[in-house]
C-alpha positions in Angstrom: 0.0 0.0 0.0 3.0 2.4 0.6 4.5 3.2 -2.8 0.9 2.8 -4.4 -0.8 5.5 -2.0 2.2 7.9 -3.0 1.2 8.0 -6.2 -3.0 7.0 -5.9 -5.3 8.7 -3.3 -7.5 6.4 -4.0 -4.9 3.6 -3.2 -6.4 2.0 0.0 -10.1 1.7 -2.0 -9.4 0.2 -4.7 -7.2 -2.8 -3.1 -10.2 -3.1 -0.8 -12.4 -3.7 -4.1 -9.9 -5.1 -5.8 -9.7 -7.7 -3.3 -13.6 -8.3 -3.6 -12.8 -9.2 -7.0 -10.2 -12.1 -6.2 -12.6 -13.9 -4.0 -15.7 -13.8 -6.3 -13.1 -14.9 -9.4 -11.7 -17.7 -6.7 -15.6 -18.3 -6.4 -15.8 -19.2 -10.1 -12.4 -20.8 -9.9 -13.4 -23.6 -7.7 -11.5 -22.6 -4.3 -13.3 -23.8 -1.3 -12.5 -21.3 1.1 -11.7 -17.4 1.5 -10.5 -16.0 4.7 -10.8 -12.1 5.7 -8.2 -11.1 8.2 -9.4 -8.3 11.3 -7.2 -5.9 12.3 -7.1 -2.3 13.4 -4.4 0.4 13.3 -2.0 -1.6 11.8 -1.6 0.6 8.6 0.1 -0.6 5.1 0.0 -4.0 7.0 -4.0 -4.6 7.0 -7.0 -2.1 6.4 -9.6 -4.9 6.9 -10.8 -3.6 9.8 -14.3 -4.4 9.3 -14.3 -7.8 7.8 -17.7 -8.7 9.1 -18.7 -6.1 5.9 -16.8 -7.2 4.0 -17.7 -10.9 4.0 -21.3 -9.6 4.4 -21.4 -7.8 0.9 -19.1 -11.2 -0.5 -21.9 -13.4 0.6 -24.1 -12.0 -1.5 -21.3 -11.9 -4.4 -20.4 -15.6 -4.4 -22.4 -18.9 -4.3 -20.0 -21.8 -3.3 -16.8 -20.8 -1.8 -16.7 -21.1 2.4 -15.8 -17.4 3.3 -14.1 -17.4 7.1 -12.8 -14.8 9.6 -9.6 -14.9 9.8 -10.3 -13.8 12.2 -13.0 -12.2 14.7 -11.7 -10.8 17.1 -13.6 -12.1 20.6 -12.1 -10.3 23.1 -14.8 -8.4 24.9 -12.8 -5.3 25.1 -12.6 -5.4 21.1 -15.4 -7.1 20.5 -18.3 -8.2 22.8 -18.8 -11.8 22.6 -22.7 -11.9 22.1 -21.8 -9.1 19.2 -19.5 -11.8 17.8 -21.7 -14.0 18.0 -24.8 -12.6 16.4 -22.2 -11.5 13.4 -21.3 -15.6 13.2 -25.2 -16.9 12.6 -25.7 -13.8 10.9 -23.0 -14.5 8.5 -24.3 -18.2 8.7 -27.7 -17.2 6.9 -26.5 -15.2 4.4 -23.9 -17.3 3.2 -26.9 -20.5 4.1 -24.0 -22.6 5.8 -21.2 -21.4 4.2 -19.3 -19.2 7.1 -16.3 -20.5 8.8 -15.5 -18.8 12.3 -12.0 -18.0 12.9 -11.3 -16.8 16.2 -7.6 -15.2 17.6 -5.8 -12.9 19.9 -4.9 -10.1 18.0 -1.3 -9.3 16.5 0.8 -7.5 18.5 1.3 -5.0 21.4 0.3 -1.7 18.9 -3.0 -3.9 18.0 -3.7 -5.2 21.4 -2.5 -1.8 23.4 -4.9 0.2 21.2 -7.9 -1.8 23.3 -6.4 -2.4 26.3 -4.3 0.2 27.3 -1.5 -0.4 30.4 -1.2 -4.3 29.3 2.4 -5.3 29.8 2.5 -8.8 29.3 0.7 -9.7 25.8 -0.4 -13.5 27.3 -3.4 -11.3 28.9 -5.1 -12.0 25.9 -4.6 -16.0 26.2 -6.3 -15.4 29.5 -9.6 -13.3 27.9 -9.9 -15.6 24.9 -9.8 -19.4 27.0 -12.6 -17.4 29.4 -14.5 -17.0 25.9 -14.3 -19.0 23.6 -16.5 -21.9 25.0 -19.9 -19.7 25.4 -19.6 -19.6 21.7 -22.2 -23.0 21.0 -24.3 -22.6 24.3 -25.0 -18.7 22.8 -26.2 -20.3 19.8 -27.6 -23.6 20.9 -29.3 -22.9 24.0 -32.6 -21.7 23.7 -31.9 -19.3 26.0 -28.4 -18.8 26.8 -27.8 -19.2 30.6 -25.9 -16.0 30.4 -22.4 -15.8 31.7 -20.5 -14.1 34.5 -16.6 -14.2 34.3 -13.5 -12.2 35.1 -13.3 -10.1 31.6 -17.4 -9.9 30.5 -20.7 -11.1 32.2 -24.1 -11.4 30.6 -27.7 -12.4 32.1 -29.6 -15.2 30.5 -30.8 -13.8 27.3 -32.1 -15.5 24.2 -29.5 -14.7 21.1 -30.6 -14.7 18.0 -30.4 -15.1 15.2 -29.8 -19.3 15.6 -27.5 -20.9 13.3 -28.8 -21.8 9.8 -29.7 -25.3 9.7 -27.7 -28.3 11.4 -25.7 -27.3 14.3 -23.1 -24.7 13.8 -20.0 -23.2 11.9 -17.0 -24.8 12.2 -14.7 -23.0 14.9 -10.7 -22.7 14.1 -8.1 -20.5 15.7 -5.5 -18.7 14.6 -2.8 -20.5 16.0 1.5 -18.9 16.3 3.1 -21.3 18.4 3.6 -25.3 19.1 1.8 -25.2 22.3 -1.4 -23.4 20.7 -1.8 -25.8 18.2 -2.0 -28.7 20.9 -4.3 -26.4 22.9 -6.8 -25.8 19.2 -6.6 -29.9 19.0 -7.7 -30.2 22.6 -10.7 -28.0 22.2 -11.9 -29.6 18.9 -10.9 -25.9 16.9 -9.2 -26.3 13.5 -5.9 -24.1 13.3 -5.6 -21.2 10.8 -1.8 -21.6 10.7 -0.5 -18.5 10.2 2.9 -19.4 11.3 3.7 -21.9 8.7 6.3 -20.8 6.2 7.7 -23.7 4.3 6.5 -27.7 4.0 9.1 -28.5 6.0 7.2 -26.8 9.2 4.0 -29.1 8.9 6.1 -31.5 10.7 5.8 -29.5 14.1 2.4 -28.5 13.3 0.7 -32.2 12.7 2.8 -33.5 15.8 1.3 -31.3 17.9 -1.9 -30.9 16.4 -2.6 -34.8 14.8 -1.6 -36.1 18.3 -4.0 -34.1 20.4 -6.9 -33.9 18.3 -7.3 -37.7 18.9 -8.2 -37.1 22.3 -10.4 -33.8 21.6 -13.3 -32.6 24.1 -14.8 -30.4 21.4 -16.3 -26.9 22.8 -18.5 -27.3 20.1 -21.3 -29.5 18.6 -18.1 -31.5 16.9 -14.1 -31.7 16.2 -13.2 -29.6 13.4 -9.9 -31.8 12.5 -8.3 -29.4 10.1 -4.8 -27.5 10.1 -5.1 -24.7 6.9 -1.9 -23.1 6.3 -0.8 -20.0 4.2 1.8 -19.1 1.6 2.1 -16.9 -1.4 1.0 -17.9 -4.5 2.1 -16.3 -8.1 1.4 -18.3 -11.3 2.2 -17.5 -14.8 1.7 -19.3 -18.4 5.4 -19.7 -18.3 8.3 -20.1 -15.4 9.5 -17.1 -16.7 6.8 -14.8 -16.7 6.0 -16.0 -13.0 9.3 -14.8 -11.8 9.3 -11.5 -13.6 5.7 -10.8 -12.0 7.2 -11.8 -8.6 10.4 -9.8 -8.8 8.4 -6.4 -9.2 5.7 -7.9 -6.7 7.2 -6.1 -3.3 7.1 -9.5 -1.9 10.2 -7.9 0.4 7.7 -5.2 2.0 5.2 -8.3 4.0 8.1 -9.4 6.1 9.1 -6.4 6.9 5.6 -4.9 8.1 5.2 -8.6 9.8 7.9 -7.7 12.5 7.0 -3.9 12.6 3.5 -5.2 14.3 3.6 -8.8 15.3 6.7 -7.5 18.1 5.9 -11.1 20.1 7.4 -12.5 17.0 10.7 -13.8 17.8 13.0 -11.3 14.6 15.8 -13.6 13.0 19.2 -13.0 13.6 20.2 -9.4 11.3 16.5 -8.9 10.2 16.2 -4.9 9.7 14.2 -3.0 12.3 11.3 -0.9 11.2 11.9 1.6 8.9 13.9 -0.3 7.7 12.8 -3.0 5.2 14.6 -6.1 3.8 16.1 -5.3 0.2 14.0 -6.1 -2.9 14.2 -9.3 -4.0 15.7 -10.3 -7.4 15.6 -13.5 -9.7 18.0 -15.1 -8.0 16.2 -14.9 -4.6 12.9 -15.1 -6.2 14.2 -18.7 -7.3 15.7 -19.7 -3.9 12.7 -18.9 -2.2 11.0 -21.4 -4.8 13.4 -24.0 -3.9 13.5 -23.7 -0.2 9.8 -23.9 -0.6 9.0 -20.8 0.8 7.1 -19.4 -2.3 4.6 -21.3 -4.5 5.3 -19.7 -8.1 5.8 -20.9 -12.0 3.7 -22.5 -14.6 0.9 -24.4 -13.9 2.4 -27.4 -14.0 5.2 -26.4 -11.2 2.2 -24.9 -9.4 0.9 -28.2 -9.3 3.5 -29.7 -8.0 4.6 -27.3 -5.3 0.8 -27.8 -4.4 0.8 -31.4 -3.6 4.3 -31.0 -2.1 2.1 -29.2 1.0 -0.5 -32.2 0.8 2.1 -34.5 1.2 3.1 -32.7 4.1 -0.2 -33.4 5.6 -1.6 -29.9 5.3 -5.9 -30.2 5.3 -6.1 -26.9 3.9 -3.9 -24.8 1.8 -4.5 -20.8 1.3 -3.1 -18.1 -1.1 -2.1 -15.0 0.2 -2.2 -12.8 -3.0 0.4 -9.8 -2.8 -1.2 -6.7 -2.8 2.2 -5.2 -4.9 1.5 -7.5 -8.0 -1.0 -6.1 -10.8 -4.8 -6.9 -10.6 -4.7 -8.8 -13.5 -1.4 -11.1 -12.9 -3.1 -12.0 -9.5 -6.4 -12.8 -11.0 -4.5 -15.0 -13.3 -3.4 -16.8 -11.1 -6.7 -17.8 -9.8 -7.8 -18.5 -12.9 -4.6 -20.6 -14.1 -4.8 -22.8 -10.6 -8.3 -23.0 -10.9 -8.5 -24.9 -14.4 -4.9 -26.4 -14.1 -4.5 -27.5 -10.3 -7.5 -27.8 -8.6 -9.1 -30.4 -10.8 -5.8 -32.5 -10.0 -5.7 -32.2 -6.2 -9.8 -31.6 -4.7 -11.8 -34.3 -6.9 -14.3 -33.7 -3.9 -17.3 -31.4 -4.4 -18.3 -31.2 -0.4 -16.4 -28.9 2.1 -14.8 -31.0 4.9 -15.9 -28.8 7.2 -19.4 -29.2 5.8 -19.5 -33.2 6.0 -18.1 -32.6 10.0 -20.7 -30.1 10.8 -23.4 -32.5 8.9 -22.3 -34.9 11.1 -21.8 -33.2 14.4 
């Protein structure tokens, strides 16, 4: 958003429509799933602040793909739970079963000291979100909710409304940034939004920790969502070539370095520049290191394809493209397009949503 809002006032709109336009194209694609972050005052970084509107109007705009929070935000002094929850079934009827709720902590003392001023240790929030998260499937289950009365938030028994559409309830994941969360996701019966991951050889960790635990789950909910979706960037091109080029001139430098501006309980590699300072641009030869250290999906369809089931392999459940806001419109809805007809069809012969068939089931 920096170099484009130099030279564009009307920068920050149009990659907030612009990114409309990805999900509805992923829509007729054939992606399963779309996830819309929330964050607040964390500029060039994320402006989807209100991403209960946004995935309000993209309800509406698409007809298959599962559109998720990545996440809501329960924390009562960001959010009030009930209000959370009402957005949830809310979002539940107008997608008619298609909403996945992603719940999470926040990112980072700027984010976190914005709502709760004075915090000095940012496992506070651990403490506000365990207290939470549970009421989640009584609120919309219970007739009447037997109301709650807790440490951070209290509520009398009130009836909220509006009840989830259909069978039981969306699946419930959380946004998970270390080993121990993951076991603690498992436990509860949460799918992970795994955020953390950066290469395939990091889904080791992740299924130990997660695989092992889920076995022995005591689900919060009406039923175990056994899923770990991870995140990479994705760039593809009719040629290798092409793919690169689009790559090289995509910022993909900038991310990392607004990653350890905000997310300050990140633990910054050894000689990584601190904020203003930004790592270096990246050129073809990094561009194709990253590709080989499998840190970066990129290339031709084919090599797509491949780098693709390289992350299956690993045991990933669920695999999501983060789209760099630095490369053209139209070379990132090509890539959706390209993956859509060229690597989908190879890898998800299945037309139900695993998250539908455990929530069918739950």
């Amino acid at each position: 958003m920096g170099k484009r809002a130099e030279t564009d006032p009307l920068a920050e709109h149009k990659a907030l429509m612009e990114e409309t336009e990805y999900v509805i194209q992923a829509d007729k694609s054939g992606f399963k799933y779309a996830w819309a972050s929330e964050h607040h005052f964390l500029e060039e970084y994320s402006h989807l602040s209100a991403n209960d509107v946004f995935l309000g109007y993209l309800a509406h705009a698409t007809d298959r793909i599962h559109l998720g929070s990545g996440i809501f935000n329960p924390l009562a002094q960001v959010n009030h739970p009930v209000k959370v929850a009402e957005k949830v079934t809310m979002l539940d009827h107008l997608t008619e079963g298609r909403f996945e709720f992603g719940s999470g902590r926040g990112a980072g003392s700027h984010e976190i000291l914005g709502f709760i001023p004075g915090v000095t240790d940012m496992n506070y929030t651990k403490e506000i979100w365990e207290e939470t998260i549970a009421e989640f499937p009584k609120m919309w289950l219970q007739d009447e909710y037997v109301g709650f009365q807790g440490k951070h938030w209290s509520l009398p028994p009130r009836k909220i409304l509006p009840k989830p559409y259909g069978k039981s309830h969306p699946a419930m994941w959380y946004a998970a940034g270390s080993p121990p969360s993951y076991s603690m996701a498992a436990r509860k019966g949460l799918g992970v939004l795994g955020f953390s991951v950066q290469k395939v050889s990091d889904m080791e960790w992740v299924l130990e920790k997660y695989k092992t635990a889920i076995v022995d789950a005591e689900p919060i909910g009406d039923f175990v969502n056994d899923n770990v979706m991870v995140t990479t960037t994705a760039i593809c091109a009719p040629t290798h070539d092409e793919a690169v080029r689009i790559a090289v001139h995509g910022g993909l430098h900038y991310l990392p370095s607004l990653v350890f501006r905000y997310h300050d309980t990140f633990p910054r590699p050894d000689g990584f520049p601190v904020w203003p300072e930004t790592l270096p641009e990246y050129n073809e030869e990094l561009i194709e290191l990253l590709i080989e250290e499998e840190l970066l999906i990129c290339g031709d369809p084919d090599e797509v394809f491949r780098q693709c089931k390289r992350w299956e392999q690993a045991g990933a459940d669920q695999l999501s493209f983060g789209l760099p806001v630095g490369v053209p419109k139209e070379a990132t809805l090509q890539t959706i397009r390209l993956v859509g007809e060229h690597v989908i069809p190879k890898i998800d012969t299945d037309p139900v949503h695993r998250t539908s068939r455990f929530r069918a089931a739950g």
